[in-house]
C-alpha angles and dihedrals in degrees: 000000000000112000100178137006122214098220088074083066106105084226087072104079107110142099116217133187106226109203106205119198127220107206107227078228086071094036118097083225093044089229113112125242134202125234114197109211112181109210130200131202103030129152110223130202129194126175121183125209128191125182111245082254097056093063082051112048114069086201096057123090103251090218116069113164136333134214118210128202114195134186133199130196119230117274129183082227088061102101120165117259094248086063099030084053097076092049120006093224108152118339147316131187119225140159109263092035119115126234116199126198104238137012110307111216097191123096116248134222144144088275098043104037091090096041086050095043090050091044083058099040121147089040089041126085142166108246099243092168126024127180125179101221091184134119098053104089097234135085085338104181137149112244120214126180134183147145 
């Protein structure tokens, strides 16, 4: 029995591009392809960091790096990699895959994912954690992390 859904919380209000990788191991070509998801309803968290000497250097680029938290909530076209693998029906989440803050219009390929993620940056980054936080009927959620 669901008790709560995350997508009543006032922090799920986003749309996100998620950006899944098929590794050319898992490809009958052995070349790896690119599936674009559009996702609604997602909370997204971006901290900034800068060094001490980069406040202080004019020269210095004031941004430095930025870390991202996403959540998802759950969707009957989410399937683990292992199974969306064999067909690339619906999403999946996976280290290595991009999620971009808003609805990405360009087409994506092998030969086009770096030049679109670069096109979104800063509200672009690369999954380096991901955690289903799902099945438990509250505050079910996907977790993705990434730099």
């Amino acid at each position: 029995m669901k008790i709560f859904d995350v997508k009543n919380l006032p922090t799920f209000r986003h749309t996100v591009t998620v950006l899944n990788k098929l590794d050319g191991a898992d490809s009958p070509d052995h070349l790896d392809r690119w599936k674009k998801t559009v996702l609604h309803d997602c909370a997204w968290t971006e901290k900034r960091t800068q060094s001490p000497s980069a406040r202080l250097s004019e020269a210095a680029e004031i941004n430095e790096g930025a870390s991202y938290l996403v959540r998802v909530p759950p969707s009957a076209g989410y399937r683990p990699y292992r199974d969306w693998r064999t067909d690339m029906e619906g999403f999946t989440f996976s280290p290595g895959d991009y999620i971009i803050k808003g609805e990405v219009s360009q087409e994506v390929t092998a030969e086009t994912v770096r030049a679109v993620v670069e096109y979104y940056r800063p509200a672009a980054f690369q999954v380096t954690l991901f955690q289903d936080n799902t099945g438990t009927g509250y505050l079910d959620h996907y977790r993705l992390e990434g730099k």
